[in-house]
N, C-alpha and C positions, 0 to 999 in steps of 0.2 A: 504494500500500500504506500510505504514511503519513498516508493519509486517512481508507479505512476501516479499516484492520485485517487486509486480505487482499487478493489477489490477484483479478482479476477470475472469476470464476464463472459456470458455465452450467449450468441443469440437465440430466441426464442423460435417456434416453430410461424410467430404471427410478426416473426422481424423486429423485435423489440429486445433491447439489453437484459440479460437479467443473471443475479449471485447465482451462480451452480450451489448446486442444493449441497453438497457437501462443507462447504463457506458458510450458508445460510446456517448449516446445522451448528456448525463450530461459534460460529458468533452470536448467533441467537434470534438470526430476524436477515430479511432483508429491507430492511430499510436505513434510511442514510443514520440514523441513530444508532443503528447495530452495530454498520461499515464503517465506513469514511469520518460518520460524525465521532468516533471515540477519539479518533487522532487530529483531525482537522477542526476550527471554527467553523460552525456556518456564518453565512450574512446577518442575521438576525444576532449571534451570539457576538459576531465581531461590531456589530450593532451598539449593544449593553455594552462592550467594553470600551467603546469611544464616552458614549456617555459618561462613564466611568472616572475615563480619563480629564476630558471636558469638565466634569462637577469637582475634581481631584486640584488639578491647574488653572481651571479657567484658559485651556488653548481655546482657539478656536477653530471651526473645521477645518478652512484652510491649511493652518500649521497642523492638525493634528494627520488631513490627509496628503500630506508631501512629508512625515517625521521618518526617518529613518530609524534603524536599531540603535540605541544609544550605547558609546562607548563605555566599560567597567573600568573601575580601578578601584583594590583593596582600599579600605579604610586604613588609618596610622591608629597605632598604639593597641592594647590587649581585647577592643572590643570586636575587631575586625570585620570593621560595617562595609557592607557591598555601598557605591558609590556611583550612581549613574550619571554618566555627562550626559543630556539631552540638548541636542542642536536645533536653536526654533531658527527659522526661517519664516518671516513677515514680510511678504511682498507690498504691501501697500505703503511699506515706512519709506522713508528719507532711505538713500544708498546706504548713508551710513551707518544707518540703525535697523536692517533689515537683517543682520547674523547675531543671534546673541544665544548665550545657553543658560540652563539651567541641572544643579548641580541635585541629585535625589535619593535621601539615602535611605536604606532601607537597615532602619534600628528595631523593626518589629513588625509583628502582624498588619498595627493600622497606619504603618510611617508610605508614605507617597513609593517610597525606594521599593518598598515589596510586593506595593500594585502594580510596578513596571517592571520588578523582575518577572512577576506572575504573567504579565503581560508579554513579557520575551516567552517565556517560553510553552507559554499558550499556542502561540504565531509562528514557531520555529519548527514545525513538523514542514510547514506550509512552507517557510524559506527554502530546508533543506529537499523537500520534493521539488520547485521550481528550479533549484540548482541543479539535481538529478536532470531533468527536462530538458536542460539548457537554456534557463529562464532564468539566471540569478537576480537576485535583488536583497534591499539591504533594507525596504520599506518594512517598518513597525508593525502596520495593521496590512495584514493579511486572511485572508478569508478564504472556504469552497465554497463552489457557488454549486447548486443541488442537482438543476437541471441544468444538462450538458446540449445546450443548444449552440448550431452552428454557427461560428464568426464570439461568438462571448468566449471570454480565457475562463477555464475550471477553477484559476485562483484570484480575483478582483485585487486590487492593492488597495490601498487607501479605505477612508470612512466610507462603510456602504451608502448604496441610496437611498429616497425614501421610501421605496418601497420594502425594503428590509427595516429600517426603521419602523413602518409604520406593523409592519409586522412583528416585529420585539415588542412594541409600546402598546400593542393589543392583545397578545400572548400573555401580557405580567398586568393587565388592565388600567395601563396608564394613557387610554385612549379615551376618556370621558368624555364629552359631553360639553366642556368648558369653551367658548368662543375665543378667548384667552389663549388658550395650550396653543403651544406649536403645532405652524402647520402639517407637520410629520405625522402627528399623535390624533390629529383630528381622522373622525373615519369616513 
């Protein structure tokens, strides 16, 4: 699976994909929760985790869908905190104030530094299959995308759309009712 992106496949007798029953048995299902989704984000999941991110920093889509993998370096002294450089990228600023970072450290469960570790390696099944493919990239948010229809990439980069948004924020029922809510969340 972390070669190509899925589970071995056979075609059907009606010309349609589908898990050979002995996969299906091993895994328990064939559906993408079974497969693909143990090891990859879907759209919706990589959805929640912009959010996430977004409520965590205050990025905004922009910077959060061009963020790259942020570089590590140990912490100093006996506590030995993981330490993320994040490279924001703000096109709309002044030249000179369009590169700047932030430094994230992860001292515990609710410190920023260990939603972004969590966050690496949520996303890095999907780096290392793209790499596999001959697709490298070094983008943060990566995603499967469910349905393998032709001319769409099986991995999206960046903040999904809104229609996987609108689908996360209706799944966890943050899609009310409110003329307020973002237009994503409205149904």
């Amino acid at each position: 699976m972390l070669r190509t992106g899925d589970v071995p496949l056979a075609r059907t007798h009606h010309g349609r994909r589908s898990v050979l029953r002995r996969y299906a048995r091993a895994l328990g299902g064939r559906s993408a929760e079974a497969t693909w989704g143990r090891l990859f984000l879907t759209l919706p999941e990589a959805s929640a985790l912009a959010v996430l991110l977004v409520c965590e920093q205050g990025w905004n889509r922009a910077v959060l869908d061009a963020m790259t993998v942020p570089s590590t370096a140990p912490g100093a002294g006996e506590d030995e905190l993981d330490i993320y450089r994040v490279e924001i990228h703000k096109r709309r600023r002044p030249a000179r104030s369009r590169h700047t970072s932030n430094n994230l450290i992860d001292d515990g469960p609710a410190s920023a530094g260990r939603l972004m570790r969590q966050a690496i390696e949520a996303t890095e099944p999907a780096r290392i299959t793209l790499g596999r493919r001959g697709e490298p990239t070094d983008r943060l948010l990566v995603a499967r995308r469910g349905s393998q229809r032709s001319g769409l990439p099986m991995f999206p980069l960046g903040v999904p759309g809104q229609v996987s948004m609108r689908t996360w924020a209706t799944r966890t029922g943050l899609d009310g009712d409110d003329p307020g809510a973002p237009f994503w969340a409205r149904p």
